[in-house]
C-alpha positions in Angstrom: 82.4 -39.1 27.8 80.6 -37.0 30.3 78.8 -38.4 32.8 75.7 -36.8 35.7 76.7 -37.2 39.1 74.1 -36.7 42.1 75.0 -33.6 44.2 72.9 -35.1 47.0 73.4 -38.6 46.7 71.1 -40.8 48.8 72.8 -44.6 48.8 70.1 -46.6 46.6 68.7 -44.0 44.5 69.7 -44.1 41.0 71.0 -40.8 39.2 67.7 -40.5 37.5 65.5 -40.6 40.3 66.8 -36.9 41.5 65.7 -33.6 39.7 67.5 -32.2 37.5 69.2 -29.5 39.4 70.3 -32.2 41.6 72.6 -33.0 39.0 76.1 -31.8 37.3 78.0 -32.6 34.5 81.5 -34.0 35.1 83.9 -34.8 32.2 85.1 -38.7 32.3 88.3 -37.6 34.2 86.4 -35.9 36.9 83.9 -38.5 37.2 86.9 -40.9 38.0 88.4 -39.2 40.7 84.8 -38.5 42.3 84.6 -41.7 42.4 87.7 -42.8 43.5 88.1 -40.4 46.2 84.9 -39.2 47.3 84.4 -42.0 50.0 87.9 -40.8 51.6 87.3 -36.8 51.4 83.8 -37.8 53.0 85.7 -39.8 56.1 88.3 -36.5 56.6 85.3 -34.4 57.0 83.9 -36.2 59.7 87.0 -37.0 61.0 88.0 -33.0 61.1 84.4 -32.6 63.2 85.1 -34.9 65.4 88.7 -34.1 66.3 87.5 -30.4 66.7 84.8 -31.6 68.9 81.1 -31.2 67.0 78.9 -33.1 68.7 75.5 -34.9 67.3 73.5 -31.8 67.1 76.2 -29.7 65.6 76.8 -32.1 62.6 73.1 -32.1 62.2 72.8 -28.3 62.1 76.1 -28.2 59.5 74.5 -30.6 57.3 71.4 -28.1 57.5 72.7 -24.9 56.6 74.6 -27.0 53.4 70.6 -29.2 52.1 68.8 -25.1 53.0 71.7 -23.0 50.6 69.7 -20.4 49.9 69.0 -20.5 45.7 71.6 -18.6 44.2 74.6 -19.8 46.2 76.9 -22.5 45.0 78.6 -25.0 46.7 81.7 -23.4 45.9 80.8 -20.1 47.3 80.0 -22.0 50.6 83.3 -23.6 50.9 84.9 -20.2 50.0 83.2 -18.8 52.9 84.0 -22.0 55.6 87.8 -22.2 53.7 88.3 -18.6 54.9 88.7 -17.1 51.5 85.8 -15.0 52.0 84.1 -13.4 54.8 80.5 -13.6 55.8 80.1 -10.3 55.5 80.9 -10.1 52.4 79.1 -13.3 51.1 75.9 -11.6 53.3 76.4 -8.4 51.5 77.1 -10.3 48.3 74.0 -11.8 48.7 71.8 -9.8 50.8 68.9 -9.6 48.4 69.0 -13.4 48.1 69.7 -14.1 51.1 66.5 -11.5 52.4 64.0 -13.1 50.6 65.1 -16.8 51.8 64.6 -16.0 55.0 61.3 -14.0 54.6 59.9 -17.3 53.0 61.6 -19.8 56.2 60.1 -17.6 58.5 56.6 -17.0 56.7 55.9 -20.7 56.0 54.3 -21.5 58.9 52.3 -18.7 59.4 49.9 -19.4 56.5 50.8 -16.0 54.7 
């Protein structure tokens, strides 16, 4: 039995109260261990920020750049790139195009063009 999970979960909202791409698929297994774990892998992250010293306005400018992914990359390519796996050079290159015209619509929005 599959089930939809929220990729940005807001505590009180129900599943169907997000778009659609706001949602994934997980397979009953998955959904399990989401759910058992996720509360615990949620703590070690703010944990690891705080041990390496992030202060208020750094956690606010991480969780940023991850709710403004520019379309087109995933969350796993984003945790490729913090994990080390792959450069930002080569996500930037991967990407460029993307990338290009996300921040040509940030930095246009407020200029009325």
């Amino acid at each position: 039995m599959a089930g939809d999970s929220a990729k940005k979960k807001t505590y009180g909202n129900d599943p169907w109260d997000y778009p659609q791409e706001a949602l994934r698929t997980l397979c009953e297994d998955c959904h399990e261990e989401e759910y058992l774990f996720r509360a615990e892998s949620e703590k070690e992250i703010l944990q690891a920020l705080k041990m390496k010293g992030f202060d208020l306005c750094q956690v606010y400018e991480l969780a940023k750049c991850v709710f403004n992914l520019p379309p087109g990359v995933s969350p796993e390519e984003f945790v490729s790139v913090i994990s080390g796996y792959v450069s930002w050079e080569e996500v930037r290159d991967s990407f460029k195009s993307v990338l290009s015209a996300y921040c040509d619509q940030e930095n246009t929005k407020g200029t009325g063009e």
